[in-house]
N, C-alpha and C positions, 0 to 999 in steps of 0.2 A: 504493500500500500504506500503510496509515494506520500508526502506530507501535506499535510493542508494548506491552501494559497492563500491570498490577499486578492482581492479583485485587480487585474491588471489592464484594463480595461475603462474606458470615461464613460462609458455605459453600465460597465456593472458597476462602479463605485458608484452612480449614480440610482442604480438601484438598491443597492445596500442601505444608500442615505433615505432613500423617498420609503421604505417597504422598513413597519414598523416589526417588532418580534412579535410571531404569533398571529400575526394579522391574515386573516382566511380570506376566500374569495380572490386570488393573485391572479383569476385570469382577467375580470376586467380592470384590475387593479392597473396590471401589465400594461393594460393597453393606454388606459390614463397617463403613466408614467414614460410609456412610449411617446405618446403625444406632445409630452410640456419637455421631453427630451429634446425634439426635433425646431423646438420653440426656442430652445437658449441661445443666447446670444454667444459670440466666440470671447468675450471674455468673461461668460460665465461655463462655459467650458474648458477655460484654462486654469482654474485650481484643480478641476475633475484631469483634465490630462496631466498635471502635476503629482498627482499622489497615486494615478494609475502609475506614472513610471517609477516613482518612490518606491511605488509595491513591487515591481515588476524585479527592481535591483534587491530588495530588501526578501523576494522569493528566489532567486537566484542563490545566496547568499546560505539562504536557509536550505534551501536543496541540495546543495554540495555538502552543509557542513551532516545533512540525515544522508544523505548517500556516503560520506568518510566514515562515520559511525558503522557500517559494511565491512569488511573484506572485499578486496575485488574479486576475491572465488565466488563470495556470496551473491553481487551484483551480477555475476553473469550466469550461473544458475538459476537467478532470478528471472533473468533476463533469457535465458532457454526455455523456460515455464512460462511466461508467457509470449512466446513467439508459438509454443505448443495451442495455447492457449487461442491465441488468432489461428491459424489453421484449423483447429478443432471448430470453433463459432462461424469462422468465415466473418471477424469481426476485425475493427483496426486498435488493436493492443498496444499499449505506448510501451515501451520497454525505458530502462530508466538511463539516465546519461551519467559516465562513468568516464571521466577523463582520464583515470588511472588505468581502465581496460586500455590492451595495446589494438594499433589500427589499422586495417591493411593499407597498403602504400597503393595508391592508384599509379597510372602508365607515365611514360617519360613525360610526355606533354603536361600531362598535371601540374607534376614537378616543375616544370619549366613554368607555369601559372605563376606558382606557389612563388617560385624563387623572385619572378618579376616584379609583381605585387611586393614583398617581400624588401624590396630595393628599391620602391619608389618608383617606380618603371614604367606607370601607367603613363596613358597619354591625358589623365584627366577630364576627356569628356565623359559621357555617358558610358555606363556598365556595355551594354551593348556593341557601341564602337571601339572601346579597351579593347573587347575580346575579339572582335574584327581586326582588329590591328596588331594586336601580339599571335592572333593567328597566321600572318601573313608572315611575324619577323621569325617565329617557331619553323614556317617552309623555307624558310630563307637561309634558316641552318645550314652546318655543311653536316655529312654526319657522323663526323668525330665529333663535333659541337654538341650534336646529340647525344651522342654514345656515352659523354658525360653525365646528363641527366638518368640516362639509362643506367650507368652502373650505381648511379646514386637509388635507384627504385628496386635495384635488384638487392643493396645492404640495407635496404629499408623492409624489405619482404623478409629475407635470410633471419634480420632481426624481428620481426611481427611473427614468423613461425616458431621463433625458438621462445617467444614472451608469451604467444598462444600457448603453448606447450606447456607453459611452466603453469598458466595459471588452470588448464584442463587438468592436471596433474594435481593440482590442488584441491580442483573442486572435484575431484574422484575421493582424494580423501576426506572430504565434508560429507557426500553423500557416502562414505561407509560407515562413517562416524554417525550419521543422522539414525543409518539401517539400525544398526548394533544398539543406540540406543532406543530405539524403536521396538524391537525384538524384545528389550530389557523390559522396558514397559509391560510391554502385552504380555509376557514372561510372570510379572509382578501380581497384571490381573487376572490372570487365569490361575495363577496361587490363590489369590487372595479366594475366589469363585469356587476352588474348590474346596478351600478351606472351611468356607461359609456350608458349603452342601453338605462336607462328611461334618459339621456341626449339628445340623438338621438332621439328618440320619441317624446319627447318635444318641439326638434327644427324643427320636421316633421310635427308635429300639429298646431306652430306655425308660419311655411311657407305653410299650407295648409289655415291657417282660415287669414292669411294677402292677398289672392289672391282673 
């Protein structure tokens, strides 16, 4: 269960203010509250976009520090259980974000983004024309020029298989650790079950043979 949010949003903060506790009837209510929403003026909209973004860094903040509270074996176990989870419903399952899980490395060109960006490299206008235009300087390579990027994705993979590895490795022994105490459990109650019975038995045999 991921942590509880703060409205991040100038509509839901706005709802949260206008919708009392407890207060019934929310679907015409909704609509009221929708209505004098679309009515604000833009700078009664700007303390509501002020404290959505407040929220929005002050949930960030809170999410990394309930995700570190984790093991990264734990987070990605988690995170296989519900990716189970969407396949099984055919539903969209948000898995949790885990900056300490390792990542696979995408293709040379990536890299060659990554690095540009990276170096100030863009050309400044629009996201769109950046990527037209470093696309043009990425075919302009020669391809040794490439081949650098390339061996850069290839010790980026080498390393993302051997850090997947370790922490699959891990979460094998949480999940035998889980089994084993699992088994201890049910072990505990099926004692306890029949201890309870040959109790019962005992005091049926010994109101049988006192008559």
């Amino acid at each position: 269960m991921d942590p509880p949010a703060l409205p991040e949003t100038a509509w839901v903060v706005y709802i949260t203010q206008q919708v009392k506790p407890g207060e019934q009837d929310l679907t015409s209510r909704m609509k009221e509250i929708s209505a004098s929403f679309k009515k604000l003026y833009s700078y009664e909209r700007e303390p509501l976009e002020a404290t959505a973004k407040a929220n929005r860094a002050i949930n960030e903040e809170k999410y990394k520090a309930w995700v570190e509270t984790h093991s990264p074996e734990r987070i990605y176990l988690a995170n296989q259980a519900r990716r189970r989870l969407a396949r099984k419903t055919d539903k969209n399952v948000r898995t949790i974000r885990d900056e300490r899980l390792p990542k696979s490395a995408g293709g040379a060109y990536n890299a060659f983004i990554k690095s540009r960006f990276a170096s100030g490299g863009s050309t400044g206008g629009s996201l769109v024309d950046t990527v037209k235009a470093l696309g043009q300087e990425w075919n302009a390579l020669s391809d040794a020029e490439k081949r650098s990027y390339e061996d850069q994705v290839a010790e980026q993979t080498a390393k993302y298989a051997a850090d997947i590895e370790d922490i699959r490795a891990k979460a094998k022994v949480l999940q035998a650790e889980a089994k084993i105490e699992a088994e201890k459990k049910a072990a505990e109650a099926r004692a306890k079950t029949n201890a309870k019975a040959a109790e019962v038995r005992a005091r049926a045999k010994a109101d049988a043979e006192s008559k």
